[in-house]
C-alpha positions in Angstrom: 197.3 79.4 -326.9 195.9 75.9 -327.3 196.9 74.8 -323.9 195.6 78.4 -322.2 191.9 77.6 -323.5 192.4 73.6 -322.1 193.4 74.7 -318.8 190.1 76.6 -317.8 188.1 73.7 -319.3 190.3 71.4 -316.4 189.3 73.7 -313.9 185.7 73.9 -314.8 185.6 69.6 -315.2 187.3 69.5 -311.2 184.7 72.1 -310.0 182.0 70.1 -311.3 183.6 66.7 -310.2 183.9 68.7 -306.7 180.4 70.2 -306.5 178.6 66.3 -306.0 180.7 65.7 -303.6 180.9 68.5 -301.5 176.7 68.2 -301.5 176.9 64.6 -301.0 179.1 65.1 -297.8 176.9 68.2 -296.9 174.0 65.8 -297.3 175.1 63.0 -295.3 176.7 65.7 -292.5 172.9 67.2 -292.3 171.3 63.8 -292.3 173.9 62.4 -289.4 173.2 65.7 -287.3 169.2 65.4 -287.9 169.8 61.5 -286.5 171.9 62.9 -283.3 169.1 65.8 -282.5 166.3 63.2 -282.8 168.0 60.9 -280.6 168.8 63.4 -278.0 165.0 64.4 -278.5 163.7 61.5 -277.7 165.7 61.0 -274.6 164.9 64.0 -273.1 161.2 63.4 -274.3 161.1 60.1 -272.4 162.7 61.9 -269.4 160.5 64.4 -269.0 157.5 62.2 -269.2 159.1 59.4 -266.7 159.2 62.9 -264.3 155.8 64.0 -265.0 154.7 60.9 -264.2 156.7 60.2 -261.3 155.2 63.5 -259.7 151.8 63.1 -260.8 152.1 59.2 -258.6 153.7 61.3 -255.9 151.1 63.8 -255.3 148.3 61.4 -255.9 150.0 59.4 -253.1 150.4 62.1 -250.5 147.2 64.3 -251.7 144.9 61.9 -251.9 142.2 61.7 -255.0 139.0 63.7 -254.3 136.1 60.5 -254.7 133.1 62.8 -253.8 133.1 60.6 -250.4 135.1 63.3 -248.0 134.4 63.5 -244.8 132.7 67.0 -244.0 133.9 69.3 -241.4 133.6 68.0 -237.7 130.3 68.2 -235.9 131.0 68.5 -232.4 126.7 67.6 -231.9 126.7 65.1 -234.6 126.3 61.6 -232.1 127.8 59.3 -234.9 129.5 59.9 -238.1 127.5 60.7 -240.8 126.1 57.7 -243.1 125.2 58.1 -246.7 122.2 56.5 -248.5 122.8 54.8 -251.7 119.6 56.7 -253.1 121.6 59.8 -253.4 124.5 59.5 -251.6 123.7 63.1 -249.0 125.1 63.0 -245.4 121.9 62.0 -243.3 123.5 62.5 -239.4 121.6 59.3 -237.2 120.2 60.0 -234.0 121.7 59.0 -231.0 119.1 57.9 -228.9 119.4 56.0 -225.5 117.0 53.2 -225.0 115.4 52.8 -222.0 113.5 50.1 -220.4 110.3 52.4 -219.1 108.5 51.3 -222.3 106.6 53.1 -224.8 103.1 54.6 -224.9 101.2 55.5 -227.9 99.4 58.7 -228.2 97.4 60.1 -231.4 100.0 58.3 -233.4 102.8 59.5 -232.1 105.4 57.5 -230.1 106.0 58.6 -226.6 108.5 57.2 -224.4 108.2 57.9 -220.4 110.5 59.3 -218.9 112.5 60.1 -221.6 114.5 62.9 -220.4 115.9 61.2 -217.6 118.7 62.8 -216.0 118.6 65.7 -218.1 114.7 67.2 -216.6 111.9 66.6 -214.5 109.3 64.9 -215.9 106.4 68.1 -216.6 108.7 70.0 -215.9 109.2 73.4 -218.4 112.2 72.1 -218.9 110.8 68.7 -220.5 108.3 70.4 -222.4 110.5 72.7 -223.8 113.0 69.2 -225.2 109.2 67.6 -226.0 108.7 70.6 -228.6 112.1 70.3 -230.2 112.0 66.4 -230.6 108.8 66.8 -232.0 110.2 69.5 -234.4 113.2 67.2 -234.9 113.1 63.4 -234.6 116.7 63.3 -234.4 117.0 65.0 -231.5 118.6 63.4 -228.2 119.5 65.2 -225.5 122.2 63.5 -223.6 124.0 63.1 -227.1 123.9 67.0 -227.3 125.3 67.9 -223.9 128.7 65.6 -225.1 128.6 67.6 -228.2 128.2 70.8 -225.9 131.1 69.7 -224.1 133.0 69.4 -227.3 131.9 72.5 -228.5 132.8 74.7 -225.2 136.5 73.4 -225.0 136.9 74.0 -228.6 135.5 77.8 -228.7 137.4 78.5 -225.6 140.8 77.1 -227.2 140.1 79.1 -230.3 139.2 82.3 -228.5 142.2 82.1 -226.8 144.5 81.5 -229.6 142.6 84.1 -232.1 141.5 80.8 -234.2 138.9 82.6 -236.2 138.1 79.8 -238.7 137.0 77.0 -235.7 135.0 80.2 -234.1 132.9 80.8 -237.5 132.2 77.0 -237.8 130.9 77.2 -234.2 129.3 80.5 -233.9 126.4 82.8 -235.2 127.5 86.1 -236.8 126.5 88.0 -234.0 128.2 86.2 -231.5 131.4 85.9 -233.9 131.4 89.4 -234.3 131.6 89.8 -230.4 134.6 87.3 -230.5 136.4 88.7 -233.3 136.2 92.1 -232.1 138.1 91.4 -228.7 140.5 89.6 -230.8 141.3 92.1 -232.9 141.4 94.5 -230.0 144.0 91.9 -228.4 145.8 91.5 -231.8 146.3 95.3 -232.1 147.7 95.3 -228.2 150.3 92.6 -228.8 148.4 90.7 -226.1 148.3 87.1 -226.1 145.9 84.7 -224.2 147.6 81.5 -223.0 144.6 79.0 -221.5 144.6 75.0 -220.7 141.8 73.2 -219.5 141.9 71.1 -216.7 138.7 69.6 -216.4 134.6 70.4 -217.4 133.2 69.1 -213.9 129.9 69.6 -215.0 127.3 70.2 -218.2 123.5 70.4 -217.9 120.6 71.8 -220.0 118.5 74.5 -217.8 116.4 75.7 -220.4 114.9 74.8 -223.6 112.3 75.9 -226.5 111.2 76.0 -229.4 110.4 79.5 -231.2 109.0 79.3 -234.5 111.4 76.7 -236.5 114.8 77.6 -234.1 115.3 75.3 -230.7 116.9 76.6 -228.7 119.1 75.2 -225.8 121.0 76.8 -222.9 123.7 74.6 -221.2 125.0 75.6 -218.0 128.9 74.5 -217.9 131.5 74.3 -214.9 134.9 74.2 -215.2 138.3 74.5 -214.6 140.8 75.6 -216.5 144.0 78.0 -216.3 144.2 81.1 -218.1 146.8 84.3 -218.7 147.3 87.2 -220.1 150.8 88.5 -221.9 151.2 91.6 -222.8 153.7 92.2 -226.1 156.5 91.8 -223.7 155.6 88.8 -222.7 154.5 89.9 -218.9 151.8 88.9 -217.4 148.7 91.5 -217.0 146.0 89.4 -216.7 145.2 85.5 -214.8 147.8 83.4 -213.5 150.1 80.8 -215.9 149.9 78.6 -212.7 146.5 79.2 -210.7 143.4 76.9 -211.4 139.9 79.1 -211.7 136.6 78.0 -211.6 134.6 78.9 -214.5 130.7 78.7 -214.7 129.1 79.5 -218.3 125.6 79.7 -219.5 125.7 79.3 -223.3 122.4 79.2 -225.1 122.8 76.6 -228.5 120.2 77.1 -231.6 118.9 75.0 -234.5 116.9 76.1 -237.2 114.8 72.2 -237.3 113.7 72.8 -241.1 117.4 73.2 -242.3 119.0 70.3 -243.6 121.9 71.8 -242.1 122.6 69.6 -238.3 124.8 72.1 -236.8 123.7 74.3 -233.8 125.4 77.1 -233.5 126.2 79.4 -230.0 123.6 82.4 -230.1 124.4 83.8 -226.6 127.2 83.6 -223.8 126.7 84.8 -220.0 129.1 84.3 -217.2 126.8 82.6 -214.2 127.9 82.6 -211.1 
């Protein structure tokens, strides 16, 4: 009976002698996994920031960092690119202005240069009163400078118009003459048509008319040209112009300016085919 009640008391003394141990190993198990997961936490930690940063460097090199010294959309009148003043760091467009060697008068104050519209009107002419009034208006005004940005201008509406570029046209246009334009090109979009046109040359770009009413000038250009133009319908025939054939084109597009906007653009008010 003796031995029966020592045997339990054994059992009872290895249990307890096997308890520590089994938490010790438990313990030093939880502690060596812990270790392992930090380690492979800290590996992929440092590779996901290496990444981060490796893209951020990549898209900084290929985006670019915005400085607040971008270049603004392009002006087909501006003469020169735009030069910003220290003071407060706004685009101020420069005029453009060809010297001449007729010298200069002075009159109530104001400088008056004869013969200033040389090759572009007759001096006391309409014409040259009309360009008087708007260089008055604006100081910054020069008119051979303006018929190279007309000639700019023209190619690029023509190009847009022709390939339904709608985003060039409302940089270029007012909204009534953009409405016009989008119109046909959504009438051409709904067709299937497409317009194929090249220019070949633009022989020829003078101002016939010019005036100031109220705060807009206003400027009409007549333009020659050449170009090749045509007409596919959605099957890809040809309904209108020739792929091949050079035309003759003569435009009269009228240009306007509101002079007390600190805006530079002009903007195409009217379109007429001139013969």
């Amino acid at each position: 009976m003796a031995a029966r009640l020592h045997k339990p008391q054994r059992w009872a003394l290895t249990a307890g002698l096997l308890r520590p141990s089994i938490r010790r190993t438990s313990e030093r198990l939880s502690s060596g996994s812990l270790e392992s997961v930090r380690d492979v936490f800290d590996i992929y930690t440092i590779i996901f920031l290496a990444l981060a940063v490796f893209i951020f460097l990549r898209l900084r090199s290929v985006l670019g960092q915005r400085t607040g010294r971008e270049r603004p959309p392009y002006d087909p009148f501006s003469g020169r690119d735009p030069v910003r003043t220290p003071s407060n760091d706004k685009v101020v467009p420069l005029p453009t202005r060809n010297a001449d060697s007729t010298g200069v008068a002075v009159d109530g104050g104001e400088v008056v240069r004869a013969n200033r519209w040389q090759d572009v009107a007759e001096p006391g002419s309409p014409l040259a009163a009309g360009l008087d009034a708007i260089a008055t208006a604006d100081p910054t005004f020069d008119a051979k400078g303006f018929l190279a940005g007309g000639r700019a201008a023209y190619e690029m509406v023509v190009t847009a118009f022709a390939e339904g570029d709608r985003r060039n046209l409302k940089m270029l246009l007012s909204r009534e003459v953009y409405d016009g334009f989008d119109a046909a090109i959504r009438e051409r979009e709904t067709k299937g048509e497409t317009v194929e046109t090249r220019f070949v040359s633009i022989d020829k770009a003078e101002i016939t008319a010019a005036e100031l009413r109220g705060k807009s000038a206003q400027v009409t250009v007549r333009f020659v040209s050449q170009l090749i133009s045509a007409t596919r319908d959605r099957a890809g025939q040809v309904i209108d112009g020739s792929p091949e054939k050079v035309i003759d084109v003569t435009d009269l597009w009228t240009f306007a300016h509101d002079v007390s906007s600190r805006d530079p653009n002009w903007k195409l008010v009217a379109t007429e085919a001139a013969q």
